[in-house]
PyMOL Python script that loads the backbone (N, CA, C, O; Angstrom):
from pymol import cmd

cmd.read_pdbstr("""\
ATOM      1  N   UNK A   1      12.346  -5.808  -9.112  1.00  0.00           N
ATOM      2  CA  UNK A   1      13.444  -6.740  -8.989  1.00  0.00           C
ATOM      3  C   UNK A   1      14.170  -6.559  -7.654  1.00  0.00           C
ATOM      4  O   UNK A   1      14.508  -7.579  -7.054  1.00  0.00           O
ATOM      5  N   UNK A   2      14.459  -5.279  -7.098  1.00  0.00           N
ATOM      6  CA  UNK A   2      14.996  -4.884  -5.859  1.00  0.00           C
ATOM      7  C   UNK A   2      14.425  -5.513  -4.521  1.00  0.00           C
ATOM      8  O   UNK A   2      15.068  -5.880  -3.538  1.00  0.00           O
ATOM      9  N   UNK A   3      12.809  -5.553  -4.769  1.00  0.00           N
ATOM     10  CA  UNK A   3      12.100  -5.836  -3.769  1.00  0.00           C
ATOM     11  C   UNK A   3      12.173  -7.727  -3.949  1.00  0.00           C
ATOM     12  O   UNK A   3      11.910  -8.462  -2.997  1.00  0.00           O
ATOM     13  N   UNK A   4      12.380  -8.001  -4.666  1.00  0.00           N
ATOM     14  CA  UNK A   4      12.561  -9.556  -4.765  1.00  0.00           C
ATOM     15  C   UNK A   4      13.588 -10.284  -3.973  1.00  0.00           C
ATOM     16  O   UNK A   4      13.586 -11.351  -3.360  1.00  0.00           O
ATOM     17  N   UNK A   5      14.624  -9.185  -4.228  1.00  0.00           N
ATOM     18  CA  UNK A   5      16.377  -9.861  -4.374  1.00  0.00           C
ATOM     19  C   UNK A   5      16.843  -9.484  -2.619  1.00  0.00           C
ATOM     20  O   UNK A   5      17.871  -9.825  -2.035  1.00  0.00           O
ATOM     21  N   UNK A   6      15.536  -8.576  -2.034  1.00  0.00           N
ATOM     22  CA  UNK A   6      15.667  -8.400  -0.484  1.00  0.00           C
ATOM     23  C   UNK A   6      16.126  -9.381  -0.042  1.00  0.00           C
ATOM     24  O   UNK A   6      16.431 -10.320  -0.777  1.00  0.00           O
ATOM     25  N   UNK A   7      16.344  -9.418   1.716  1.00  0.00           N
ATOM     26  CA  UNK A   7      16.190 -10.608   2.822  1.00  0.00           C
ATOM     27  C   UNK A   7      15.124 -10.134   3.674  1.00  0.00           C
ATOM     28  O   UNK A   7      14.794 -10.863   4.609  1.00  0.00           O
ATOM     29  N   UNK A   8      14.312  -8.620   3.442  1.00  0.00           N
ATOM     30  CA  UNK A   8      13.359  -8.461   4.073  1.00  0.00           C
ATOM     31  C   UNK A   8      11.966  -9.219   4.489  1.00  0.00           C
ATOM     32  O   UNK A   8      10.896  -9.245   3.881  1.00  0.00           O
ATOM     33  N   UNK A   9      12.304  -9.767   5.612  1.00  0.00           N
ATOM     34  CA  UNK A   9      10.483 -10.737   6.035  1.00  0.00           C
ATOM     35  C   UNK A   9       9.439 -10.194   5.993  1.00  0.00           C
ATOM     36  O   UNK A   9       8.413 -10.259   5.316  1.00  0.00           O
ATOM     37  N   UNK A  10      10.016  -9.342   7.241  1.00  0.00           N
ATOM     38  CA  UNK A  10       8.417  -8.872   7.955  1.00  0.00           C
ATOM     39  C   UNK A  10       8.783  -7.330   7.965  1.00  0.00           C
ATOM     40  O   UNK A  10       9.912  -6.923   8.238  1.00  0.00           O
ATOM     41  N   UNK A  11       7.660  -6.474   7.624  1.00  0.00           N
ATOM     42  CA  UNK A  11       7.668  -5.303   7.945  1.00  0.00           C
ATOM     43  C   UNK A  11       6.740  -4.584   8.455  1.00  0.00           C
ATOM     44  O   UNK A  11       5.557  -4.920   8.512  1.00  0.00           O
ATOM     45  N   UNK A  12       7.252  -3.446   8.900  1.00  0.00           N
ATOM     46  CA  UNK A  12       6.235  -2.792   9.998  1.00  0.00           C
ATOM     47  C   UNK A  12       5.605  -1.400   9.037  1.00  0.00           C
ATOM     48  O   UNK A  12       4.425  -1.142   9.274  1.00  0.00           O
ATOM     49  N   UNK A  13       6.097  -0.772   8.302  1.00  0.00           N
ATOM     50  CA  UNK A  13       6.267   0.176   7.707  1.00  0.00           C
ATOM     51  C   UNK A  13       6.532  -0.128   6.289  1.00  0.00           C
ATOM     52  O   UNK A  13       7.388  -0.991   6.096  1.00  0.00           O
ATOM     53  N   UNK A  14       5.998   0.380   5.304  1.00  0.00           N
ATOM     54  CA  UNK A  14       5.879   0.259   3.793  1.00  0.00           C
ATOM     55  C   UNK A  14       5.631   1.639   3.304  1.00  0.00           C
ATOM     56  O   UNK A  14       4.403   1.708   3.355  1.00  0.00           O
ATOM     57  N   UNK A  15       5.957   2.494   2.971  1.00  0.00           N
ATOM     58  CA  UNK A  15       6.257   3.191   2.433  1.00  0.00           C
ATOM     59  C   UNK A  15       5.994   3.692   0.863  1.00  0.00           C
ATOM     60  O   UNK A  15       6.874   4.476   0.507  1.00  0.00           O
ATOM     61  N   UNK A  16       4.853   3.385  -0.296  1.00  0.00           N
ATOM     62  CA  UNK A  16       4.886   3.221  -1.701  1.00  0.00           C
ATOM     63  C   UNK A  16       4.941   4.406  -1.819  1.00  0.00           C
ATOM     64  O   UNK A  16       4.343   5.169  -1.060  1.00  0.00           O
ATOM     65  N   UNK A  17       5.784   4.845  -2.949  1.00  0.00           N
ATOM     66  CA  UNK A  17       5.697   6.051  -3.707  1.00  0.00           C
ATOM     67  C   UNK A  17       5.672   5.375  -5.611  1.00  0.00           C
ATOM     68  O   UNK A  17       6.460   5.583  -6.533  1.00  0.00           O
ATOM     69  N   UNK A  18       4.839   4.835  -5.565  1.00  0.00           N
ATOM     70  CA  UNK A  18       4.531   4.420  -7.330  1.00  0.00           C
ATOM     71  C   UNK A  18       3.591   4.730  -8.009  1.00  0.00           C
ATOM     72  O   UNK A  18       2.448   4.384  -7.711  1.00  0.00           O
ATOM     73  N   UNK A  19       3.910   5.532  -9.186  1.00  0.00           N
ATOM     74  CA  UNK A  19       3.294   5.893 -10.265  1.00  0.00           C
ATOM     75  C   UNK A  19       2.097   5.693 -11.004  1.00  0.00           C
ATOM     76  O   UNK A  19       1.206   6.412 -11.455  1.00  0.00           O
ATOM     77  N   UNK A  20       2.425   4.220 -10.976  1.00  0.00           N
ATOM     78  CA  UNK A  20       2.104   3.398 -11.487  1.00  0.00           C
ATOM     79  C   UNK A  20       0.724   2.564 -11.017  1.00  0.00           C
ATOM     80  O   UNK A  20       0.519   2.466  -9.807  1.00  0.00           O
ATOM     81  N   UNK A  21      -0.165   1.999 -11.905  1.00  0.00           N
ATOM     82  CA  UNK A  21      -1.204   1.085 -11.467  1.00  0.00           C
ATOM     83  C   UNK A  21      -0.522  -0.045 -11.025  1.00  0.00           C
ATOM     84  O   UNK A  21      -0.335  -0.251  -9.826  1.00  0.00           O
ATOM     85  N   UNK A  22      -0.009  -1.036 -12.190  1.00  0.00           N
ATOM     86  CA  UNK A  22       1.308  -1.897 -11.775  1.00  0.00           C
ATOM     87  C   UNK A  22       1.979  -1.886 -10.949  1.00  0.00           C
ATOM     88  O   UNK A  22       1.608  -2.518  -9.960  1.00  0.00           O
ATOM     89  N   UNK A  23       3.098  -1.293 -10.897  1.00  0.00           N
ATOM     90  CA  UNK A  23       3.852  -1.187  -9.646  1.00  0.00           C
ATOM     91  C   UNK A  23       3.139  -0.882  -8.259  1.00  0.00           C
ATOM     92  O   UNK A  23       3.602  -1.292  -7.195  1.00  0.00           O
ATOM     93  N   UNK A  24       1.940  -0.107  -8.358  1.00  0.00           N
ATOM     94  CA  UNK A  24       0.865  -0.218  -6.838  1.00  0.00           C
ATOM     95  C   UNK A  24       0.582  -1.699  -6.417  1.00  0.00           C
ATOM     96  O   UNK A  24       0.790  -2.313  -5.370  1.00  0.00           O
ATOM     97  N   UNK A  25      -0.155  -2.161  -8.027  1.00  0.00           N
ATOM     98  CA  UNK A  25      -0.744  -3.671  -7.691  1.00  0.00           C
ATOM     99  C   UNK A  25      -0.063  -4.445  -6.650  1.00  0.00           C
ATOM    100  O   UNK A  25      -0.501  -4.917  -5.600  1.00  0.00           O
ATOM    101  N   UNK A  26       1.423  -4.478  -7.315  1.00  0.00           N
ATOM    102  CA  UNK A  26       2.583  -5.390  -7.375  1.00  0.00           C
ATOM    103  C   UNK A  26       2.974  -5.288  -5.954  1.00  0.00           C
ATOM    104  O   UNK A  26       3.311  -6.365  -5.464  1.00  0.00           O
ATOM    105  N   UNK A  27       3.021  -4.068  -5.023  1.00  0.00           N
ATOM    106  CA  UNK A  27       3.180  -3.805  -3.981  1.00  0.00           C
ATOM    107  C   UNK A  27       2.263  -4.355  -2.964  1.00  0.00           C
ATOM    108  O   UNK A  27       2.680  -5.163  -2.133  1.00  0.00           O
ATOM    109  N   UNK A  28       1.304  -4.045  -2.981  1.00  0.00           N
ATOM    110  CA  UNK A  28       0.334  -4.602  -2.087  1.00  0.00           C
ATOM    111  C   UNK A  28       0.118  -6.092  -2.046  1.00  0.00           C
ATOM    112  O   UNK A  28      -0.188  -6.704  -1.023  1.00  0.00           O
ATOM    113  N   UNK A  29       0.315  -6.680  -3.343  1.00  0.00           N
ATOM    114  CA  UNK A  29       0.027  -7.957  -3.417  1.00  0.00           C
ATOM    115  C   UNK A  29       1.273  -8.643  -2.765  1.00  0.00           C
ATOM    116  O   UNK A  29       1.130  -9.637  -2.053  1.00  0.00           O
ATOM    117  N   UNK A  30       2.381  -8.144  -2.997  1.00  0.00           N
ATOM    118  CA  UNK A  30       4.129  -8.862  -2.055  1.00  0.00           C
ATOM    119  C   UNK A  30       3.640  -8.400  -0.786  1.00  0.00           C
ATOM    120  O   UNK A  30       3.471  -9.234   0.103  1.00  0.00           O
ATOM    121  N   UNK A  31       3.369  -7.093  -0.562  1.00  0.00           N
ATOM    122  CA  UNK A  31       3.783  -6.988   0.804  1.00  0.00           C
ATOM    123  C   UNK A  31       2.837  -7.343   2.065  1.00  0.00           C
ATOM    124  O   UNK A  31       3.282  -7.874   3.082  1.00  0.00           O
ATOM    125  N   UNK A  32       1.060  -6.879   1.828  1.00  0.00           N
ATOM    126  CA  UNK A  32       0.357  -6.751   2.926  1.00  0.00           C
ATOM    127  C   UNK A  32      -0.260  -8.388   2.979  1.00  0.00           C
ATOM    128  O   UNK A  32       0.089  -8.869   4.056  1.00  0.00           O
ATOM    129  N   UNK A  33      -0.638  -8.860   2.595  1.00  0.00           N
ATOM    130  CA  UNK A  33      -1.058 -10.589   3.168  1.00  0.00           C
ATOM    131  C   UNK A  33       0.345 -11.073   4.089  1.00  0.00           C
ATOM    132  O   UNK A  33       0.383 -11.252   5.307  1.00  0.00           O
ATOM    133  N   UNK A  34       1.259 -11.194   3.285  1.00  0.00           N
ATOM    134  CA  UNK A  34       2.385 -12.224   3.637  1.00  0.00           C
ATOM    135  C   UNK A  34       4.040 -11.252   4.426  1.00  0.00           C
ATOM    136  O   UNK A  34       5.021 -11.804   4.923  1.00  0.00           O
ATOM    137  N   UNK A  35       3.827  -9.925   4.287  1.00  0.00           N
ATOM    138  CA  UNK A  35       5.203  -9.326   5.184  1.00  0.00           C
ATOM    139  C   UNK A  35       4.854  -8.702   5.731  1.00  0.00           C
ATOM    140  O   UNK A  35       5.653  -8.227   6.539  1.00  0.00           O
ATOM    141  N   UNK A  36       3.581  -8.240   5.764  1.00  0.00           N
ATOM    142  CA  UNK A  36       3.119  -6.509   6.778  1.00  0.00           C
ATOM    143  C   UNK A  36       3.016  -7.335   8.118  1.00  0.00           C
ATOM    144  O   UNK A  36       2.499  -8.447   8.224  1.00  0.00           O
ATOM    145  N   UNK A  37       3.376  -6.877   8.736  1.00  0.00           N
ATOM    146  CA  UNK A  37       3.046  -7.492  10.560  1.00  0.00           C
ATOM    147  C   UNK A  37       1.644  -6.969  11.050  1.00  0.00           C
ATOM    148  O   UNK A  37       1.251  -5.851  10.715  1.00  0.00           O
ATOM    149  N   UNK A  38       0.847  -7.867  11.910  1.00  0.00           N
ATOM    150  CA  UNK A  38      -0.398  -6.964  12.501  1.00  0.00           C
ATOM    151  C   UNK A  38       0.025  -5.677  13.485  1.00  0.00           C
ATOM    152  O   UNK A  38       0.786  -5.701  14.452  1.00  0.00           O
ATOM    153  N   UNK A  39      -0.661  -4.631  12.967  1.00  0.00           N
ATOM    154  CA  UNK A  39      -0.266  -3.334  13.363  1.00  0.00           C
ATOM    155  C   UNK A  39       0.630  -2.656  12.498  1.00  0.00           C
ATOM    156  O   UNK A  39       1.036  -1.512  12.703  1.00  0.00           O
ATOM    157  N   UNK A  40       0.972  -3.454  11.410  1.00  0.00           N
ATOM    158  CA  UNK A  40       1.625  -2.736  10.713  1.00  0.00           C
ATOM    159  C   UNK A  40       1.440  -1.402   9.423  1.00  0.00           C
ATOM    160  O   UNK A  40       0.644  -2.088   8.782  1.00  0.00           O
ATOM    161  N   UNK A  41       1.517  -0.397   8.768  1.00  0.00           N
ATOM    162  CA  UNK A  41       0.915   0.392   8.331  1.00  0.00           C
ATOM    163  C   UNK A  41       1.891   0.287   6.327  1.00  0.00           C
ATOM    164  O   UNK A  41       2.951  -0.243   5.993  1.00  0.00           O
ATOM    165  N   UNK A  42       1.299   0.729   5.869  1.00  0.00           N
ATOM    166  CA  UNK A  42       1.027   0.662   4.193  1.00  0.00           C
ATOM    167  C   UNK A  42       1.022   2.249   4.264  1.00  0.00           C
ATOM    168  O   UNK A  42       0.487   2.729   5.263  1.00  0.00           O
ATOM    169  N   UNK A  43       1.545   3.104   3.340  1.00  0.00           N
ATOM    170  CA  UNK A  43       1.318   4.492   2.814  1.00  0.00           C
ATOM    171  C   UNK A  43       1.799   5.078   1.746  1.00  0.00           C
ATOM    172  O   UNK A  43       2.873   5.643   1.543  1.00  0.00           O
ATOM    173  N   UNK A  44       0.508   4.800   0.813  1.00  0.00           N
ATOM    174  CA  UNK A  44       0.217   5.004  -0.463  1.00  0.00           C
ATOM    175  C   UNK A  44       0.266   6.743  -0.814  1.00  0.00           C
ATOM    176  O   UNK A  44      -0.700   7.470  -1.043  1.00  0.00           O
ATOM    177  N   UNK A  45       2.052   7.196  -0.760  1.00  0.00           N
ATOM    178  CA  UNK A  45       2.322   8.542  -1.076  1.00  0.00           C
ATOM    179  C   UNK A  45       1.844   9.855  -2.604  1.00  0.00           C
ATOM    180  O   UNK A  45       1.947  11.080  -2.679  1.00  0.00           O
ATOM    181  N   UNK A  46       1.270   8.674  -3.697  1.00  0.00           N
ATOM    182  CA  UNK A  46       0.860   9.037  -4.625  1.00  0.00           C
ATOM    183  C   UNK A  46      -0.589   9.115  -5.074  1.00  0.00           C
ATOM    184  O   UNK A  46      -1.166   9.360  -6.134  1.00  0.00           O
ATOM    185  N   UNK A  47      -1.046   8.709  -3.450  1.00  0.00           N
ATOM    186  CA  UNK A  47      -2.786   8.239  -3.741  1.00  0.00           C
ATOM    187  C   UNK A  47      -3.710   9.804  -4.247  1.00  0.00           C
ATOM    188  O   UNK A  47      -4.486   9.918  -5.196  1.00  0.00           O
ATOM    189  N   UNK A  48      -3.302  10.832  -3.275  1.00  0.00           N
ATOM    190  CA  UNK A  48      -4.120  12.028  -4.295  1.00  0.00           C
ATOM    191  C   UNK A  48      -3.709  12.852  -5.375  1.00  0.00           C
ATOM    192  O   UNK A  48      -4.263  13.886  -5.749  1.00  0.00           O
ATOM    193  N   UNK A  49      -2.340  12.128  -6.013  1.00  0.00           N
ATOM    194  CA  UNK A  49      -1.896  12.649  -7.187  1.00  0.00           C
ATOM    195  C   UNK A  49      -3.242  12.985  -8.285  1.00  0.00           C
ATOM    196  O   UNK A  49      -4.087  12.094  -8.364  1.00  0.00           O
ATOM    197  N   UNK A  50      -3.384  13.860  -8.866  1.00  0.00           N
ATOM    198  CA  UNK A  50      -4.741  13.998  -9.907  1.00  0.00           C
ATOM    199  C   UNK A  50      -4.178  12.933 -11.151  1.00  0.00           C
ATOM    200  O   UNK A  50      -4.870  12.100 -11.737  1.00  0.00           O
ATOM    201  N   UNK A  51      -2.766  13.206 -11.364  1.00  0.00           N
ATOM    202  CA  UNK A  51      -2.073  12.515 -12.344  1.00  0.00           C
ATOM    203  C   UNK A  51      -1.671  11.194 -12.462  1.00  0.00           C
ATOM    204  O   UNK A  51      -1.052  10.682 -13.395  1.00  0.00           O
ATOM    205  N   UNK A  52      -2.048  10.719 -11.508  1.00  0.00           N
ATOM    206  CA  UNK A  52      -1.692   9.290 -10.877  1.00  0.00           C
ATOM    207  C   UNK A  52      -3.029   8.812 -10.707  1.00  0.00           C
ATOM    208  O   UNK A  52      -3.377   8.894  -9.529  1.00  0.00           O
ATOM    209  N   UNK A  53      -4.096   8.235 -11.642  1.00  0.00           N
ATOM    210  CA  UNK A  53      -5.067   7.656 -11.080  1.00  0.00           C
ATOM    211  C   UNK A  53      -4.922   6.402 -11.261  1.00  0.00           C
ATOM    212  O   UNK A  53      -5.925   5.830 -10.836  1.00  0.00           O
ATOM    213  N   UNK A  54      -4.111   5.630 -11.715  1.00  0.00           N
ATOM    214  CA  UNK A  54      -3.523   4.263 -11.184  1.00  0.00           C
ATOM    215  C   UNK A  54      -3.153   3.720  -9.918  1.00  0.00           C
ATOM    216  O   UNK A  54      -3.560   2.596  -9.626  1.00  0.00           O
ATOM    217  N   UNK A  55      -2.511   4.297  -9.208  1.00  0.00           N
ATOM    218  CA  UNK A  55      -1.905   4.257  -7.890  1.00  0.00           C
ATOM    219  C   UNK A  55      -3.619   3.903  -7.064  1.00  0.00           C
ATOM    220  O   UNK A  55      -3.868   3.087  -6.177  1.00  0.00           O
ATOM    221  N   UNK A  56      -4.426   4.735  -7.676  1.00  0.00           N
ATOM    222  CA  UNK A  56      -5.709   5.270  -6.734  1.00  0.00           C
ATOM    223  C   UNK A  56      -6.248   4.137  -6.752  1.00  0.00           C
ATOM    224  O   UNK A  56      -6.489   3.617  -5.663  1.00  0.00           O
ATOM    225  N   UNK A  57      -6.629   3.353  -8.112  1.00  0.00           N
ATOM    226  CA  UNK A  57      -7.066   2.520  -8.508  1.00  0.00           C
ATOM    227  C   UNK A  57      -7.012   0.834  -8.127  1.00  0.00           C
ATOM    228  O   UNK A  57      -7.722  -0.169  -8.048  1.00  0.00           O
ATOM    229  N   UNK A  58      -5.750   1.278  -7.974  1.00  0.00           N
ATOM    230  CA  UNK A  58      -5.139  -0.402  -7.384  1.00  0.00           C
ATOM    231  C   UNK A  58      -5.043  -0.307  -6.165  1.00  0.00           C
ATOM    232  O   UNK A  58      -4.799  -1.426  -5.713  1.00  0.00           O
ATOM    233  N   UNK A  59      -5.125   0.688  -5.125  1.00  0.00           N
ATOM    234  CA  UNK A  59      -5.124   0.816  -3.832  1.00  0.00           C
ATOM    235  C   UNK A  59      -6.908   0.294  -3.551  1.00  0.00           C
ATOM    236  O   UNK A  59      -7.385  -0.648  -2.918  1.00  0.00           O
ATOM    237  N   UNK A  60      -7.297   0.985  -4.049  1.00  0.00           N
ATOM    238  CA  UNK A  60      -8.885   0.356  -4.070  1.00  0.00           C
ATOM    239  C   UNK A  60      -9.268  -0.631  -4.139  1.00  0.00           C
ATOM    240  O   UNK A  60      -9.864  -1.141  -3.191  1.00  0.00           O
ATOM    241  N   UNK A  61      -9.003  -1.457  -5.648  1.00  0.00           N
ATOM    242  CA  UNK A  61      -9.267  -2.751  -5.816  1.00  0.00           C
ATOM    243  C   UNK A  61      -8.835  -3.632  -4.597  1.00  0.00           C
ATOM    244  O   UNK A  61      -9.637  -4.453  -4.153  1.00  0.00           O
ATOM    245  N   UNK A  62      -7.755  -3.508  -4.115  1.00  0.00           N
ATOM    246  CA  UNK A  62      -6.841  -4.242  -3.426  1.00  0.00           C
ATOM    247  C   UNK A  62      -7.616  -4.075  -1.908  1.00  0.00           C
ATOM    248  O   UNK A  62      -7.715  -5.082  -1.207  1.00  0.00           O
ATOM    249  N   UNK A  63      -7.910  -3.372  -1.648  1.00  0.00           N
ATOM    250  CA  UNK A  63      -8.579  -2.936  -0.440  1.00  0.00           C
ATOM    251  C   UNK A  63      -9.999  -2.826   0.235  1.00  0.00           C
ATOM    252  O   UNK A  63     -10.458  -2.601   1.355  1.00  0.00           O
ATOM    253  N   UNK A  64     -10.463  -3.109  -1.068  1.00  0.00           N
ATOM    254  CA  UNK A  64     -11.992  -2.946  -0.811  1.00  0.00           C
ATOM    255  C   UNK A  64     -12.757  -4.297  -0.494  1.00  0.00           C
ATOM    256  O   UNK A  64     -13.850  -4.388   0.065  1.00  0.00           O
ATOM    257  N   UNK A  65     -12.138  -5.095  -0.860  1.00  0.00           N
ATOM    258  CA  UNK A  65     -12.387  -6.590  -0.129  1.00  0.00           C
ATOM    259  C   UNK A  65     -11.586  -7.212   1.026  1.00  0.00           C
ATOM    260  O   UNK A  65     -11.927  -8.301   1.488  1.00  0.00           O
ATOM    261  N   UNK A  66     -10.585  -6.574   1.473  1.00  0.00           N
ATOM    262  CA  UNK A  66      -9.751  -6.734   2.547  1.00  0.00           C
ATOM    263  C   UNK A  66     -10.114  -6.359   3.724  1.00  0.00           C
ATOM    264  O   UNK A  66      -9.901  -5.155   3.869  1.00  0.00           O
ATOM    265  N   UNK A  67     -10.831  -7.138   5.158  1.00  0.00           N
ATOM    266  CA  UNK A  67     -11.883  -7.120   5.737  1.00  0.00           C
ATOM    267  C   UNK A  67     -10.561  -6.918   7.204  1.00  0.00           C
ATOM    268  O   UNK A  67     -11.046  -6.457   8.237  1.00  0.00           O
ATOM    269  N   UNK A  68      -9.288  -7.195   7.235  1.00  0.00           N
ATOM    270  CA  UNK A  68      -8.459  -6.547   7.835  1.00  0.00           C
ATOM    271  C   UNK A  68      -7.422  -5.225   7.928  1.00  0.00           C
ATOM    272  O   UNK A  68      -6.407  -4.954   8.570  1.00  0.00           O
ATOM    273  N   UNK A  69      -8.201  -4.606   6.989  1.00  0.00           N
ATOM    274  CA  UNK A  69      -7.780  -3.176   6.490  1.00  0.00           C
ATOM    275  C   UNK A  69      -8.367  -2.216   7.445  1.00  0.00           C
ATOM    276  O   UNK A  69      -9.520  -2.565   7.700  1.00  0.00           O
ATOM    277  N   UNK A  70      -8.045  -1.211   8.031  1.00  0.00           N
ATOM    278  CA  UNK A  70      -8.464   0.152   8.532  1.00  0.00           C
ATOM    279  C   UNK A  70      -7.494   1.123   7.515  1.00  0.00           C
ATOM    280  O   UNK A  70      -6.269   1.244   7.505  1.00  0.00           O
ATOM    281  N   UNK A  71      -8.442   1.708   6.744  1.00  0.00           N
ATOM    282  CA  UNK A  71      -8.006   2.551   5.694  1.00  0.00           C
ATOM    283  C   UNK A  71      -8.226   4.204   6.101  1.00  0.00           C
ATOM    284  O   UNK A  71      -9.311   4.255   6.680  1.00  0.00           O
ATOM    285  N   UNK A  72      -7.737   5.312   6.040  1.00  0.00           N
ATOM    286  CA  UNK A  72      -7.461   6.371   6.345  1.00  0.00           C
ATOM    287  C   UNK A  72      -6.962   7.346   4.920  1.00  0.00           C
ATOM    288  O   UNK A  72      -5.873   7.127   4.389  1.00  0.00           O
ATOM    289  N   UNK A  73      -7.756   8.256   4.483  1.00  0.00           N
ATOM    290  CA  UNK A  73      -7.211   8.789   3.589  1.00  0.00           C
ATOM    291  C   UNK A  73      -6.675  10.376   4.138  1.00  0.00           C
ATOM    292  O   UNK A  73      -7.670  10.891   4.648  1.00  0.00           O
ATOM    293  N   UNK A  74      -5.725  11.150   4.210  1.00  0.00           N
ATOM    294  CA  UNK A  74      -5.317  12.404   4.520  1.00  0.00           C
ATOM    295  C   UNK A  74      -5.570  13.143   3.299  1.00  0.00           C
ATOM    296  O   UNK A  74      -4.995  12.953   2.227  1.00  0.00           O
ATOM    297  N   UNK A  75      -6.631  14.151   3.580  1.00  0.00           N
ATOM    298  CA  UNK A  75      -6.938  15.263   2.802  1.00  0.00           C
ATOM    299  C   UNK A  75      -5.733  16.285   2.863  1.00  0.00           C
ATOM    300  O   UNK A  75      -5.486  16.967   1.869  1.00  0.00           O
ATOM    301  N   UNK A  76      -5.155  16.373   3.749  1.00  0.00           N
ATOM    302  CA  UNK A  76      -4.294  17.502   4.043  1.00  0.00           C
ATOM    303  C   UNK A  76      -2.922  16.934   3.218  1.00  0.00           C
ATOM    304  O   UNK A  76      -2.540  17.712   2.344  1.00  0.00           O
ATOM    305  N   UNK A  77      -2.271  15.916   3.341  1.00  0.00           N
ATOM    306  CA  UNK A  77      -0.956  15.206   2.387  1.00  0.00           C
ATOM    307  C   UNK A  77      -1.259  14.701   0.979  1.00  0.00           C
ATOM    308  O   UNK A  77      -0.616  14.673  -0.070  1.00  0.00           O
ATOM    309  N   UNK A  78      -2.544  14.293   1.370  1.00  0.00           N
ATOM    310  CA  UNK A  78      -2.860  13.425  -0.075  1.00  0.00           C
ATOM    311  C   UNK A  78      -2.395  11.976  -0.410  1.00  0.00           C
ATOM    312  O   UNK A  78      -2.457  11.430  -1.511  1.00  0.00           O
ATOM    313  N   UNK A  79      -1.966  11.514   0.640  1.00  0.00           N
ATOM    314  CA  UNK A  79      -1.239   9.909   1.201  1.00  0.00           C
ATOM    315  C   UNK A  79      -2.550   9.331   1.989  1.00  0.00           C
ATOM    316  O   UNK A  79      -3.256   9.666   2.940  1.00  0.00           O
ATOM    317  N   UNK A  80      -2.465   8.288   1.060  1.00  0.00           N
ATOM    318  CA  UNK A  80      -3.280   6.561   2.147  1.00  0.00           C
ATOM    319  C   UNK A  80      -2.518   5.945   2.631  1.00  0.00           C
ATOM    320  O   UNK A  80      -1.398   5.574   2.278  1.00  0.00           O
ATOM    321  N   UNK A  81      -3.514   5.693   4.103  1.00  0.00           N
ATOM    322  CA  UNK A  81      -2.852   5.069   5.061  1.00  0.00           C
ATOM    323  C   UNK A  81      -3.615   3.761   5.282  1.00  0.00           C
ATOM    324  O   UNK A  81      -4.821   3.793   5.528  1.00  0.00           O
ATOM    325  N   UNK A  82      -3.009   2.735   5.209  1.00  0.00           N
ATOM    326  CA  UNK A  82      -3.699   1.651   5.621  1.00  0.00           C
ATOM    327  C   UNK A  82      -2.972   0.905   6.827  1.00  0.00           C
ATOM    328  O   UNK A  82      -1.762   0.996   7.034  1.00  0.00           O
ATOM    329  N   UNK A  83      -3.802   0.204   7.548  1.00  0.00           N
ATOM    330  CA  UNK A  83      -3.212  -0.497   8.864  1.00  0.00           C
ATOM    331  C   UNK A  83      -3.908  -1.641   8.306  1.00  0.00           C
ATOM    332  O   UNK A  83      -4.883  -1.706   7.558  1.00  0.00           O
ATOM    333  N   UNK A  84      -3.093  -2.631   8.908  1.00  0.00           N
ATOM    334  CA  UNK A  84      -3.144  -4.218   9.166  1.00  0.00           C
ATOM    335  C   UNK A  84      -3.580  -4.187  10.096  1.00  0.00           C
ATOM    336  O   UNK A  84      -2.929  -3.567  10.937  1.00  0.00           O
ATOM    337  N   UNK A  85      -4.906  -4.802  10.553  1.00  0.00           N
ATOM    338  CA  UNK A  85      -5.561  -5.289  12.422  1.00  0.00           C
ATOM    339  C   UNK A  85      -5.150  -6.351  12.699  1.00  0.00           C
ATOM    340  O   UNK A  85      -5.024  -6.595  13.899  1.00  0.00           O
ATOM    341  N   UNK A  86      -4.780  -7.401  11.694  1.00  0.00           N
ATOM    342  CA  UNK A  86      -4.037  -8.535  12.216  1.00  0.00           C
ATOM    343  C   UNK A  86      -3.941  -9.173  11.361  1.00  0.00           C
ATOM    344  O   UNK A  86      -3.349 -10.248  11.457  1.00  0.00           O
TER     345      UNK A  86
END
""", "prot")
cmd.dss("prot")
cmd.show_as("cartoon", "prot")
cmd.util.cbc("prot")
cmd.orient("prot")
């Protein structure tokens, strides 16, 4: 509801920390087509949670057909990084 009731357009930086399969979905689908700017970056803070395989799940789906994605996973944080090429 927070992310609705914004005036935020465009962003450069996204930030997810969600639990959730849902709330992942829900994120990617508002933000990266229609507010992420090209060059802009996505970072999926819950992606190597063991306990969180939702988050993992919907980052995937969402991404694996997205042919403007450069995806980056950090072994060392355990956060996905995705960039927008344009």
């Amino acid at each position: 509801r927070t992310f609705e009731e914004s005036e935020c357009r465009e962003l450069a930086l996204a930030f997810v920390d969600c639990d959730s399969y849902r709330g992942t979905k829900y994120l990617i689908d508002k933000i990266f087509r229609d507010r992420l700017v090209a060059g802009g970056i996505m970072i999926f803070e819950d992606y190597g949670h063991a306990g969180l395989l939702g988050n993992r799940i919907a980052v995937h789906e969402a991404f694996s057909s997205i042919p403007n994605a450069f995806c980056f996973f950090s072994h060392f944080s355990g956060s996905y990084f995705v960039c927008k090429t344009d």
